[in-house]
C-alpha positions in Angstrom: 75.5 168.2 54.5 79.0 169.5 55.2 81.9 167.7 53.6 82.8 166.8 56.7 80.3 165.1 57.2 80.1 163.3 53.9 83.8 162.1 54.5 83.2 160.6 57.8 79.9 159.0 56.3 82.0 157.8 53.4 84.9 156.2 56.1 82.2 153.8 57.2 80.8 153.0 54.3 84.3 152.1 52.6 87.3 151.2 53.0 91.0 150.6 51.1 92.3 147.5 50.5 95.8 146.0 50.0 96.3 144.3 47.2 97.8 141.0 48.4 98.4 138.0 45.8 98.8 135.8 47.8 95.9 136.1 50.3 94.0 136.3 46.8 94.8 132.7 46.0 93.7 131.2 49.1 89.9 129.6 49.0 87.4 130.0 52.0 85.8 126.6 52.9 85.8 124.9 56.3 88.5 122.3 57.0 87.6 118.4 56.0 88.4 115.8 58.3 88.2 112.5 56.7 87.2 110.7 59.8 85.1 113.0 61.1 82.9 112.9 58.4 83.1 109.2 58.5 81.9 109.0 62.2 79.2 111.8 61.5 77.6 109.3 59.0 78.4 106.8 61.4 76.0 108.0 64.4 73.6 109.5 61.9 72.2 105.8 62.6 70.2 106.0 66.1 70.3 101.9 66.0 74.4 102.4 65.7 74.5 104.0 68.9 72.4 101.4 70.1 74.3 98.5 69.3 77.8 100.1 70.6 76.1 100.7 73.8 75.1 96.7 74.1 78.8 95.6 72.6 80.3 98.1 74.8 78.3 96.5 78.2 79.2 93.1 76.7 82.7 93.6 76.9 82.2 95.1 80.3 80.4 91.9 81.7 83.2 89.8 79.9 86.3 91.2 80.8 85.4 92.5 84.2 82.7 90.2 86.1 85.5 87.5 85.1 87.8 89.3 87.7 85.2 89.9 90.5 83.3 86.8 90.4 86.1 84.1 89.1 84.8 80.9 87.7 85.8 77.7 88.4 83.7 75.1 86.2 84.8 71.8 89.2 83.7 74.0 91.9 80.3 71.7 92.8 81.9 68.5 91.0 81.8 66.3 94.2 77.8 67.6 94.6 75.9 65.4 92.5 72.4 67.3 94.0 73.7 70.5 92.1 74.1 68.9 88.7 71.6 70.2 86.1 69.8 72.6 88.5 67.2 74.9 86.9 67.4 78.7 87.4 64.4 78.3 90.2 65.8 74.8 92.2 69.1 76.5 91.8 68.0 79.6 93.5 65.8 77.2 96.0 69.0 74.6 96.3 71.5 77.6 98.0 68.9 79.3 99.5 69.0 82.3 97.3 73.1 83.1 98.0 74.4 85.0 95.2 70.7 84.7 93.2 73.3 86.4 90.1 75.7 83.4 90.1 72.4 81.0 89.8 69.7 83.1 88.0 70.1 80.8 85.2 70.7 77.5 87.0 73.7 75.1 86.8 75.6 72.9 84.2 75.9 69.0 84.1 78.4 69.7 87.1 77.4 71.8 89.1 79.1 74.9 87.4 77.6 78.3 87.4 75.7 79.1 84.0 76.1 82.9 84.4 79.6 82.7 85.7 80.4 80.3 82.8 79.2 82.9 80.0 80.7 85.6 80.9 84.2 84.0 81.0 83.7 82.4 77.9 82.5 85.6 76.3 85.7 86.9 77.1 88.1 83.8 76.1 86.3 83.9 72.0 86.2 87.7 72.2 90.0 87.6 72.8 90.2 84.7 70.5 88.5 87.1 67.5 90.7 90.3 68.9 93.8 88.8 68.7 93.2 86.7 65.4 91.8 89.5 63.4 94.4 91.8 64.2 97.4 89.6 63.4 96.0 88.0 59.9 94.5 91.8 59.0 97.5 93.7 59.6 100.2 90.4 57.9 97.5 90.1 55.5 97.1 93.5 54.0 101.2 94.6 54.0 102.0 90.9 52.0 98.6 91.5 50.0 100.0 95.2 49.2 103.5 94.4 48.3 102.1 90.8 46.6 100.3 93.1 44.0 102.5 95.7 43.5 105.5 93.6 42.4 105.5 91.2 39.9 108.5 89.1 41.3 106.5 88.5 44.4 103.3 87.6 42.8 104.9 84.9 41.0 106.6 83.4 44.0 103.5 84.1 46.4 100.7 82.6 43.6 102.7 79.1 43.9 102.4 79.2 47.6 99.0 80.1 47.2 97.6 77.7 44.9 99.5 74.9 47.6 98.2 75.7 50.5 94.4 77.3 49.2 93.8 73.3 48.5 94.1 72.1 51.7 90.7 72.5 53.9 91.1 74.8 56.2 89.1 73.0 58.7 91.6 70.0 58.5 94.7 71.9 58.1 93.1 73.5 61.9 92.5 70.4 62.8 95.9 68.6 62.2 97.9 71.7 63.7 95.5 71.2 67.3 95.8 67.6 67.5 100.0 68.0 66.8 100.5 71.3 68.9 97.3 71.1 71.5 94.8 73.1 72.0 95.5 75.6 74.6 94.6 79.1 74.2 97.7 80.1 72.0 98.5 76.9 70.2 95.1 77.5 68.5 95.5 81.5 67.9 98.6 79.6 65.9 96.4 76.6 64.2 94.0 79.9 62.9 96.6 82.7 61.9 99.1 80.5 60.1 97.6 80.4 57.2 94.9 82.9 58.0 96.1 85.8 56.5 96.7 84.4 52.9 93.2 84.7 52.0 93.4 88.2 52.8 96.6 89.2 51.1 94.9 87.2 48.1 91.9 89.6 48.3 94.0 92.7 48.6 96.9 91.3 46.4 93.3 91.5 43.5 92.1 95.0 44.9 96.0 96.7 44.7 96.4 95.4 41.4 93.2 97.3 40.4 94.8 100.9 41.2 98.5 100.4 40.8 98.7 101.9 37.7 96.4 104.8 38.4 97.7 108.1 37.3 98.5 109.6 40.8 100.4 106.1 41.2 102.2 106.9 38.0 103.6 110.1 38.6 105.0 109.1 41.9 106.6 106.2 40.7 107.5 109.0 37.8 109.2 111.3 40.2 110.9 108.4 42.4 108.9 107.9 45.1 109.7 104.8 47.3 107.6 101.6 46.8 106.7 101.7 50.6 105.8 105.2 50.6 103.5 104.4 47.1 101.9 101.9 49.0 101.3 103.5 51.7 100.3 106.7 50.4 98.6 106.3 47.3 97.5 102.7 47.2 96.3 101.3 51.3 93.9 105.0 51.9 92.1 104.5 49.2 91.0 101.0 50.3 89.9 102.1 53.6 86.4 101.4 53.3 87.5 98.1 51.7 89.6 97.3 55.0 86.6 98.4 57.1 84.7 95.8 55.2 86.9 92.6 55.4 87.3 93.3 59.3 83.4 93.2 60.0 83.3 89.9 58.3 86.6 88.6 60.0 85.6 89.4 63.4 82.8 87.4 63.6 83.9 84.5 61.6 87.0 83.6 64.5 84.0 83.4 66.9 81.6 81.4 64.8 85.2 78.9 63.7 85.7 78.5 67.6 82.4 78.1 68.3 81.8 75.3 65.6 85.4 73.8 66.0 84.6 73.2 69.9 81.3 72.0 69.3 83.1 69.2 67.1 85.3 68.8 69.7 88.6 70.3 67.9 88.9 73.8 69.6 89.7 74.6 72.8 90.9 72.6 75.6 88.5 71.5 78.6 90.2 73.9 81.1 89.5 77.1 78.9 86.3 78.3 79.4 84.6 79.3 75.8 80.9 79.6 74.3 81.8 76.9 72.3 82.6 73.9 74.8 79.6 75.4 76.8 77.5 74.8 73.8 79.0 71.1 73.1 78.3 70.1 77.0 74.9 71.5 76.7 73.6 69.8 73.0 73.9 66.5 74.8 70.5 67.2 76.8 69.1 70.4 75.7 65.5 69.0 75.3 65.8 68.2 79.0 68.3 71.3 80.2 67.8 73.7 78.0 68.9 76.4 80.4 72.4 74.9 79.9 72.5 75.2 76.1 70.5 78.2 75.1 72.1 81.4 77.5 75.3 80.3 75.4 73.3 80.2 72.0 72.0 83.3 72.2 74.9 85.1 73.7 77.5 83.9 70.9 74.4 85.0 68.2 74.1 88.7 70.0 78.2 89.0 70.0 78.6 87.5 66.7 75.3 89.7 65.0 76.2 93.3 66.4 80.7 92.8 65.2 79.0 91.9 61.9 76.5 94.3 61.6 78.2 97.5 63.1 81.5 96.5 61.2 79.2 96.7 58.1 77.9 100.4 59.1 81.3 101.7 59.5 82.4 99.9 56.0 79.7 102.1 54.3 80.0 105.1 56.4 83.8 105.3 55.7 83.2 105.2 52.1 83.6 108.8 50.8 80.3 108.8 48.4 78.4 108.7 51.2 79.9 111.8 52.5 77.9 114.3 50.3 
């Protein structure tokens, strides 16, 4: 073989290198997204996907069949022959018109049963929106700052210990009865003191890592106390967050449902699972398609928020990202 040859063989097998210190240091592994690998645990679940798809078509019967098909509970009030229809004499009584608004029959007056759940499906699930958000996000910033100072904790556990003894059921209560019980005077009566059970909770979990080395040596090197907090301390209690939200979604339904049943939540003219329920436990032995459809739609609502709330709680904890 001619060196010619040879060489050229040689050029394909080799090659020169620069030697580059810096391109030496850096480490070949893909790029990890925190979130990303939380939702890829997340859908590993077939039943997950499942469940989203029913919560997702329940929010799209609650918040839009409200706006095409508008309910109005007094609408058959001066009818006495509709009152307490069954789904079939219902369908019979209007001669199958609209067979959707009376597939499952009519209320003690003459209201729509279908029409009726769907509205109050969306009045609790704003109800549970609204009060989550407000007591999660007031109650983990004063939980945060509560266990990270100690001049804070001492003023905030006084407050605490005060207002912790007073039932929450009668300190709702009290506030409906003295400011009513419209839609927004009883988002108040549930968020006034509705966060402080949360910042109590995080106020525990804060003071468990504050003094963590990371925490330490940023505190060391004069790092803010916001940017501490927010940095070092809140991220690693996602999966803790995740937690307390499944469990605080569902509870605002279950408290409205229960406190309208009792006759303490909402008013008569907002529509909600919980009034329907209270008219309907009256007579359910003898109308019991008046009382169930609400029953069982408030137990669907309320059992997938808790359940998929739980699945994203574990999936966001990093463990289970091996």
């Amino acid at each position: 073989m001619s060196d010619k040859n040879m060489n050229a063989q040689n050029a394909d097998l080799f090659r020169f290198i620069d030697r580059d210190e810096i391109s030496s240091e850096k480490i070949t592994a893909p790029r990890y997204s925190y979130w990303r690998s939380v939702f890829r645990v997340f859908f590993r679940k077939k039943s997950n996907i499942v469940m989203i798809v029913l919560l997702v078509l329940i929010f799209l019967g609650s918040f839009l069949l409200p706006l095409v098909w508008p309910y109005d509970p007094m609408e058959n009030v001066l009818d006495a022959k509709s009152f307490n229809l069954s789904p079939a004499k219902a369908m019979a009584y209007y001669n199958g018109e609209n067979p959707i608004k009376w597939c499952l029959g009519t209320g003690q007056l003459g209201n729509s049963i279908m029409y009726g759940i769907w509205s109050s499906a969306r009045t609790s699930l704003q109800l549970a929106i609204i009060c989550a958000a407000i007591n999660m996000t007031v109650g983990i910033i004063v939980g945060a700052v509560w266990g990270y100072s100690k001049r804070f904790d001492a003023v905030m556990l006084v407050i605490y210990n005060i207002i912790a003894n007073v039932p929450y059921i009668l300190l709702i209560s009290v506030l409906v009865y003295v400011i009513g019980s419209g839609f927004w005077p009883f988002v108040f009566a549930l968020t006034v003191t509705g966060w402080l059970g949360i910042a109590y909770f995080f106020r525990t979990q804060v003071m468990i890592i504050r003094d963590r080395e990371y925490s330490l040596a940023s505190r060391c090197l004069g790092t803010p106390v916001p940017r501490v907090i927010s940095k070092n301390i809140l991220p690693f209690l996602t999966s803790v967050i995740v937690t307390l939200l499944a469990t605080e979604l569902p509870s605002y339904i279950s408290m409205e449902v229960f406190l309208s049943f009792i006759g303490v939540g909402l008013s008569a003219s907002v529509p909600s699972l919980g009034r329907m329920i209270q008219q309907g436990q009256t007579a359910f032995m003898t109308f019991p398609w008046a009382f169930w459809p609400p029953v069982i739609i408030a137990s669907i609502i309320t059992i997938l928020l808790y359940l998929l709330g739980q699945n994203l709680a574990d999936a966001s904890d990093p463990r289970t990202h091996m």
